[in-house]
C-alpha positions as CSV (number, residue, x, y, z in Angstrom):
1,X,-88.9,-62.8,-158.0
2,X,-89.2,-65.0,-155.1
3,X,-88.1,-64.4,-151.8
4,X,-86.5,-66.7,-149.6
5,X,-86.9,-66.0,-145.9
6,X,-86.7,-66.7,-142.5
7,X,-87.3,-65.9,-138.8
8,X,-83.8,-64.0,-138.1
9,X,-82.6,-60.9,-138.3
10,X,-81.6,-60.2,-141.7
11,X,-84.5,-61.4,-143.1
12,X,-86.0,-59.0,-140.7
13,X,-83.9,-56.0,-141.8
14,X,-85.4,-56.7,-145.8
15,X,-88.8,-57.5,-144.3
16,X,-89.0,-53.8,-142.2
17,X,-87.4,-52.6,-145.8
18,X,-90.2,-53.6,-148.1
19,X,-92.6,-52.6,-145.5
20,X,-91.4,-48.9,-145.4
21,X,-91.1,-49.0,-149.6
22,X,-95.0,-50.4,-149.6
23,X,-93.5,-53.3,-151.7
24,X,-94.5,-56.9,-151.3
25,X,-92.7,-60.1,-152.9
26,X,-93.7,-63.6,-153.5
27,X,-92.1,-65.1,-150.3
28,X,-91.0,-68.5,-149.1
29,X,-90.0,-69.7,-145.5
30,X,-86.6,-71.5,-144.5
31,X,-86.7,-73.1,-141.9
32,X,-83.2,-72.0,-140.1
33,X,-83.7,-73.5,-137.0
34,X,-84.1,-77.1,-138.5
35,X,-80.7,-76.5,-140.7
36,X,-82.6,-76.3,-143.7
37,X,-80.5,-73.5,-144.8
38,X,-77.7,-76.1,-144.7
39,X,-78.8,-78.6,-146.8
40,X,-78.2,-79.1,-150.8
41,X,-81.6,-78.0,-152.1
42,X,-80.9,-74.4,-149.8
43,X,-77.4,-74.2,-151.2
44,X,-78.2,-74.5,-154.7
45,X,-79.1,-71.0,-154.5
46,X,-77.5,-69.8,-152.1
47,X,-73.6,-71.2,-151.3
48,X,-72.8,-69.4,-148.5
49,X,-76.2,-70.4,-146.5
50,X,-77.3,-67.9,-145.2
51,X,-80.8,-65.9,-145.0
52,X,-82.3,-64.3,-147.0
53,X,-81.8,-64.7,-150.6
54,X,-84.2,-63.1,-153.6
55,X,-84.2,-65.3,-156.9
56,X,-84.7,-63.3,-159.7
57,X,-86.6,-64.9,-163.0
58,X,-82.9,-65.2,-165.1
59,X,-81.8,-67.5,-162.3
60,X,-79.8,-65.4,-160.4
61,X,-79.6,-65.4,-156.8
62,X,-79.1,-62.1,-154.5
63,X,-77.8,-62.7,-151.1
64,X,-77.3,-60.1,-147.6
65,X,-80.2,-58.3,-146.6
66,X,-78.0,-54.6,-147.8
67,X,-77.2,-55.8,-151.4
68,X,-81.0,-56.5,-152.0
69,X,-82.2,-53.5,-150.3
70,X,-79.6,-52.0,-153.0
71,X,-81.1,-53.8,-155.8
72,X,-84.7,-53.2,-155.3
73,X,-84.0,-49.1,-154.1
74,X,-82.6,-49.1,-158.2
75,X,-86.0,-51.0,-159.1
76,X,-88.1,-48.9,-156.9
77,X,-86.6,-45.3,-155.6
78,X,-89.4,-43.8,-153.9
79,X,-89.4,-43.3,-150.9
80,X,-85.8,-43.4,-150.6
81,X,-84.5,-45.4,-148.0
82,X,-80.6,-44.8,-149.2
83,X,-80.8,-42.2,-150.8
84,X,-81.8,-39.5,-153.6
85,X,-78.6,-37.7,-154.1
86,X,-75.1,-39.5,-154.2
87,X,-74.3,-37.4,-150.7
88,X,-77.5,-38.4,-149.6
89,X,-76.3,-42.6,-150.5
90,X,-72.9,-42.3,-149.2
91,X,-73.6,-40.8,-146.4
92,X,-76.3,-44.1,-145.3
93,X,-73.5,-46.6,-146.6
94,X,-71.5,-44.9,-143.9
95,X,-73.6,-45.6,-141.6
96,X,-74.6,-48.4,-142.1
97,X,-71.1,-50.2,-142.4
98,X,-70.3,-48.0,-139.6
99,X,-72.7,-49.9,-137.3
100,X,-72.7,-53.1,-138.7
101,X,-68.7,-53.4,-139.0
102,X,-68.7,-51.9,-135.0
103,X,-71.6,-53.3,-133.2
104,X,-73.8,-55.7,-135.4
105,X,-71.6,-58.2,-136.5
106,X,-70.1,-58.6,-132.8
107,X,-74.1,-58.9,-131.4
108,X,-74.1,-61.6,-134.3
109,X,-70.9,-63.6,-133.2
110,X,-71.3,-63.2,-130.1
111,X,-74.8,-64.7,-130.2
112,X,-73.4,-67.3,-132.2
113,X,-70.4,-68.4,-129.8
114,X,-72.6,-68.3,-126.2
115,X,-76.4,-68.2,-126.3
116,X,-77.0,-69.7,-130.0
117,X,-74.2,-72.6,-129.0
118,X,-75.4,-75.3,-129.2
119,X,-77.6,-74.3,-132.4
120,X,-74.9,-73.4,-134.2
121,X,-72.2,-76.5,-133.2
122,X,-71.4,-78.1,-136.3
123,X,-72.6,-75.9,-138.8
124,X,-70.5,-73.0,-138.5
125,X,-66.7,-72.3,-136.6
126,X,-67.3,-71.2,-133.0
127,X,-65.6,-69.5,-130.5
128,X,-67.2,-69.6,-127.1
129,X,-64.3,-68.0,-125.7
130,X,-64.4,-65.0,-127.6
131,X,-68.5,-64.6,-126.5
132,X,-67.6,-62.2,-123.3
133,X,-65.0,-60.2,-125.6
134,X,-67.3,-59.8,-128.4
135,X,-70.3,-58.6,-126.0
136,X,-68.2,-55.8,-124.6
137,X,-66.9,-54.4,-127.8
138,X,-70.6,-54.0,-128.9
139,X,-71.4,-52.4,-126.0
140,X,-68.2,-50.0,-125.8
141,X,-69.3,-49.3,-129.5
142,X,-73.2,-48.1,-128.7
143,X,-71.9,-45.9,-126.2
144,X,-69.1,-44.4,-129.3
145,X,-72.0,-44.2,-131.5
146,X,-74.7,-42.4,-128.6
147,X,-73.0,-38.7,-128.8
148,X,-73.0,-39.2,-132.5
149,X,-76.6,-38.9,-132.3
150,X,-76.7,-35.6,-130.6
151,X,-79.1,-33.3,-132.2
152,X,-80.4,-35.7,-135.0
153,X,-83.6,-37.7,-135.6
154,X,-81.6,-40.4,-137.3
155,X,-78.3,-41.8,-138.1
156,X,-77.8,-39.9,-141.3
157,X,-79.3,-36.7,-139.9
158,X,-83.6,-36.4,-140.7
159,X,-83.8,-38.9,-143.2
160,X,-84.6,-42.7,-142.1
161,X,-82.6,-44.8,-143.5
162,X,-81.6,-48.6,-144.1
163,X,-78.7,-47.9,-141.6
164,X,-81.4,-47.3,-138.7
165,X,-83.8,-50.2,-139.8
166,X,-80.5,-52.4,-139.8
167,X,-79.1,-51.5,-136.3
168,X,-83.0,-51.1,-134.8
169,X,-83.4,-54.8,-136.0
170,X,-80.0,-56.4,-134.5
171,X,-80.8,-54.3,-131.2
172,X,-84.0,-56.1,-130.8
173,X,-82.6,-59.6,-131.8
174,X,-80.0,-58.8,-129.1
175,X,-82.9,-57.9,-126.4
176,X,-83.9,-61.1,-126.7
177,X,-81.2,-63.5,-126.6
178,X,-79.5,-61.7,-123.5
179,X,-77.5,-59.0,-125.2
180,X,-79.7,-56.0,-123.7
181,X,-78.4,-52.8,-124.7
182,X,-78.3,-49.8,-122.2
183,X,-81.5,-47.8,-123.4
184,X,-80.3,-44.9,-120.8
185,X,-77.9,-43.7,-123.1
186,X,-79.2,-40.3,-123.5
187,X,-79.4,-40.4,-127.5
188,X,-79.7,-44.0,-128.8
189,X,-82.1,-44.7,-126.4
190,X,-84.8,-42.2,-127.4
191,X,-83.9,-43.4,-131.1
192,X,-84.5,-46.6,-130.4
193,X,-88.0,-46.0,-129.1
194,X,-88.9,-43.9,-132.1
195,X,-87.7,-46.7,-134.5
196,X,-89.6,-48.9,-132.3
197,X,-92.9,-46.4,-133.0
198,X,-92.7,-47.0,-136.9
199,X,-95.8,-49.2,-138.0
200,X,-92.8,-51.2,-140.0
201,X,-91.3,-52.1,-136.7
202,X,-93.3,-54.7,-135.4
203,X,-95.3,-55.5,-138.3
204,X,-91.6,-56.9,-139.6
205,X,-91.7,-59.8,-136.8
206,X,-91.5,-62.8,-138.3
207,X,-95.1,-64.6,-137.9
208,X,-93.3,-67.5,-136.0
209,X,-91.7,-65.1,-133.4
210,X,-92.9,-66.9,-130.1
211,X,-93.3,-64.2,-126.5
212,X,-89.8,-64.9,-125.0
213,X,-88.5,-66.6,-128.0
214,X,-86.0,-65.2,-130.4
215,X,-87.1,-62.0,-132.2
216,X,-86.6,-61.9,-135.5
């Protein structure tokens, strides 16, 4: 296997993964912020572009951070990070869609269409207009999801799971390109800080993260 990845987000998410799983991959870095994602060599393995991708030793290519979580939990079950029991896995893919599908992917576009602009011109469709619209939704949505938490250590009850490593990470990518989030709110705040206490957490940071730069 080899591991393609970057300093963003996803690659984050998978990093903070194998950490919790005690796994390590052979790993090389894409350089994302010089396009090299974009270019043909990139796209050979990986069409759509994006980061990160894991080449297995037939010659396939796995792509989204989720999917390979999915493929290495099969390889490697213990300790389970989706789940032991098919409850136990549905009830983290529920999760986890629920907060990507409602807050992470509008942190993402939004980031995309106002303070990753001019990064993002020319390589992607963008929408500045829709950046204000996009930013509100995601904030309407933490403060859904905060009473959700009432009374639970994580967001599949006192197991943690892929769906809190995946919404800790896009919260703290958000932090820091101007998309705080309102750590008052009297549940996901408190869960935030405890994700933020897990060794995993900031030993995920890509090496290149800069103080004040973009955390990923």
């Amino acid at each position: 296997m080899l591991l393609l990845d970057a300093l963003s987000p996803a690659p984050r998410a998978l990093r903070m993964y194998l950490l919790e799983k005690g796994l390590s991959l052979p790993t090389r870095q894409v350089d994302v912020f010089s396009g090299e994602n974009r270019q043909p060599a990139y796209l050979s393995h990986h069409p759509a572009g994006q980061t990160p991708a894991l080449l297995l030793e037939d010659g396939t290519a796995l792509a989204e951070s989720i999917a390979i979580m999915e493929y290495l939990e099969e390889l490697h079950p213990a300790p389970p990070l989706i789940g032991s029991t098919p409850v136990e896995r549905a009830l983290t893919r529920q999760w986890q869609r629920r907060v990507e599908l409602n807050v992470t992917e509008n942190l993402h576009n939004a980031y995309h269409y106002a303070e990753g602009l001019a990064r993002f011109t020319g390589r992607i469709p963008v929408e500045p207009e829709a950046a204000p619209g996009l930013k509100r939704v995601a904030q309407d949505r933490l403060a859904w999801l905060d009473p959700m938490l009432a009374g639970r250590a994580w967001l599949a009850g006192e197991r943690f799971t892929v769906a809190d490593l995946w919404l800790y990470v896009w919260l703290d990518f958000a932090r820091s390109v101007g998309q705080p989030f309102d750590e008052g709110l009297p549940h996901l705040g408190p869960w935030f800080q405890r994700v933020a206490a897990r060794p995993s957490a900031e030993a995920s940071l890509h090496p290149g993260v800069k103080p004040g730069g973009v955390r990923g």
